[in-house]
C-alpha positions, 0 to 999 in steps of 0.5 A: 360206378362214378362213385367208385370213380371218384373215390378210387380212379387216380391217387393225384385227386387229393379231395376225394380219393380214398385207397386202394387206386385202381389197377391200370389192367382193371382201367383199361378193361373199364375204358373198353366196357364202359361205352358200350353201355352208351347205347343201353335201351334204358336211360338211367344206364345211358346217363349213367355210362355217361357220367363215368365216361366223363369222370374218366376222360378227367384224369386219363383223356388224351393220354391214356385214352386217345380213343375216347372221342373216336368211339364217341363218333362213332356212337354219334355216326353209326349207333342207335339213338339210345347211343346218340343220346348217351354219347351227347350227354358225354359230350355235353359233360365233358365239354363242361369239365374240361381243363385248358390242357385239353382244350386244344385236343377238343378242337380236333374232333 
């Protein structure tokens, strides 16, 4: 799915995208999907998840997913360890790609 991602997420990522864009109705779908799999007993599907969620939250976090971090909380929180550990991967990567546009929103979790 990150390759997918990559290729297909957002028309603006000039090296790598490839048509057709993704639908925003399909985005939305895999934005809601996509988490749940941070909880997965198997840890390729974690790690996975993971890499998507970041790859994501490059083009669409704050604006189109002002969510993300509280479902990220509540994995760290609430979740199993499997979400713990699949949440904090996500933590760690985005925190690694995130611009100084989005900085100041990191600061407020």
């Amino acid at each position: 799915i990150k390759q997918y991602i990559d290729s297909h997420w957002w028309k603006l990522a000039e090296e790598s995208f490839r048509p057709p864009e993704t639908l925003p109705e399909v985005k939305a779908v895999i934005r809601e999907l996509l988490p749940r799999a941070l909880g997965d007993a198997n840890s390729k599907i974690r790690s996975g998840a993971a890499h998507a969620i970041s790859a994501i939250a490059m083009w669409d976090w704050p604006e189109e997913w002002p969510d993300l971090f509280t479902t990220l909380m509540m994995h760290l929180t609430q979740g199993t360890q499997d979400s713990l550990q699949g949440s904090m991967c996500v933590l760690l990567e985005v925190t690694n790609n995130v611009d100084d546009k989005q900085m100041p929103q990191v600061f407020l979790f």
